[in-house]
C-alpha positions in Angstrom: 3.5 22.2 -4.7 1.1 25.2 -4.1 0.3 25.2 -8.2 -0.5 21.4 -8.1 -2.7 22.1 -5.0 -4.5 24.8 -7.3 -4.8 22.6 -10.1 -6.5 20.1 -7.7 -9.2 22.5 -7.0 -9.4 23.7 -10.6 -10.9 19.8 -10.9 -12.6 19.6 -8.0 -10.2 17.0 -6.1 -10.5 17.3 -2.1 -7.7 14.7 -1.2 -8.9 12.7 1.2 -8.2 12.6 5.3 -5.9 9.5 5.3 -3.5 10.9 2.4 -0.4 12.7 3.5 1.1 14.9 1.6 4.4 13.8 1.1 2.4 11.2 -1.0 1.3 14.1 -3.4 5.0 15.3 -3.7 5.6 11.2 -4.2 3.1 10.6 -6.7 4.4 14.3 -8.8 7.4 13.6 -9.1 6.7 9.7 -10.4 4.5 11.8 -13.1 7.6 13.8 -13.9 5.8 16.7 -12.4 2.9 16.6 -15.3 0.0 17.9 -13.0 -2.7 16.2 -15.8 -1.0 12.7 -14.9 -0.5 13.1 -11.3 -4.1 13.9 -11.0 -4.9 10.9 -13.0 -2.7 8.4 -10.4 -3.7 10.3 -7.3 -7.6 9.1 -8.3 -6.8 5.6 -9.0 -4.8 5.1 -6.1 -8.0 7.2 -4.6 -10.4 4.9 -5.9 -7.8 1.8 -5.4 -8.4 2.1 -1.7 -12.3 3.3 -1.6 -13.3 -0.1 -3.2 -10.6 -2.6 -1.7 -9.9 -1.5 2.0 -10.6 -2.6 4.6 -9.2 -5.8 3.4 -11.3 -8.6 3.9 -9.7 -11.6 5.7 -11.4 -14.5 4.5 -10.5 -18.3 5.9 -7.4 -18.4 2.3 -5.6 -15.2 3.5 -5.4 -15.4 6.9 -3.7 -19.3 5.9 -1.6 -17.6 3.9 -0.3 -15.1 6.1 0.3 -18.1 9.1 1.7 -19.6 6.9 5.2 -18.1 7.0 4.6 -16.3 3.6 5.6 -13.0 5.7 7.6 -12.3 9.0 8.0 -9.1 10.1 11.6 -9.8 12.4 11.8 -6.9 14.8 14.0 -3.7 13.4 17.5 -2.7 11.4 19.6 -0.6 13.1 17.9 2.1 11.4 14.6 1.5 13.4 13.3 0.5 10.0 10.9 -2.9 10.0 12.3 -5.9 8.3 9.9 -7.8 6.8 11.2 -11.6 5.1 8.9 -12.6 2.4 9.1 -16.5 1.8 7.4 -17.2 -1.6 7.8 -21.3 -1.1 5.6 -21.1 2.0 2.7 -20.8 -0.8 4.1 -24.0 -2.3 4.0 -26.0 1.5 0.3 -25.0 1.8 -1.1 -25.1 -2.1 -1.9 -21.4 -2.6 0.2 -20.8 -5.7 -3.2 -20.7 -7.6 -5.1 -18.4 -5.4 -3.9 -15.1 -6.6 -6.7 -12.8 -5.1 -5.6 -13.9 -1.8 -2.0 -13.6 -1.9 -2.4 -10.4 -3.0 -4.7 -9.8 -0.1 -2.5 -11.1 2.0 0.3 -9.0 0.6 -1.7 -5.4 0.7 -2.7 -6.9 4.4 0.9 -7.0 5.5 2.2 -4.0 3.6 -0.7 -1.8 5.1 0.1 -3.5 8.4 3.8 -2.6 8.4 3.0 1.6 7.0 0.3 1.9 9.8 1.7 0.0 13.4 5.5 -0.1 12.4 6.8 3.0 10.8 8.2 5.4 12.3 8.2 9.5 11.1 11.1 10.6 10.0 
């Protein structure tokens, strides 16, 4: 890991606050530990979240997400959260064709979950 950390500074990447590390060790082995690609993903995902977080909850997504779309029921006997995902809620309130807000409404609730319900370890 300390050689992809020097190949970072070799092209000027500071990663930002928010990113832990075990996402660097995440994203290099998903590029097969090819430091070129890895540096490639960890600046879209970079750039991903600089130009769409904070999500912006607009009048569709928030419908969406009472609408039952998503429920986050409590915990598994591994303290992990279980979250039920009901794709024919979006049928009951006409959303099938609104595809920027479902996947608001999806990034909303995944974000949600990683932030307020995770716990280390």
């Amino acid at each position: 890991m300390a050689g992809f950390g020097g190949f970072l500074k070799e092209k000027g990447l500071t990663l930002p606050e928010w990113w832990p590390e075990q996402e660097t060790l995440r994203v290099l082995h998903a590029a097969n530990f090819q430091h070129q690609k890895a540096f490639n993903d960890i600046n879209i995902i970079v750039n991903w979240r600089a130009q769409n977080l904070p999500i912006k909850l607009d009048a569709n997504v928030v419908k969406i997400i009472r609408s039952g779309f998503f429920t986050i029921f409590g915990r598994d006997k591994h303290c992990r959260p279980v979250v039920i995902c009901r794709p024919l809620a979006l049928g009951r309130i006409k959303a099938e064709g609104d595809t920027a807000a479902i996947n608001s409404a999806i990034c909303f609730v995944a974000f949600y979950v990683m932030n307020y319900m995770l716990k280390e370890g």
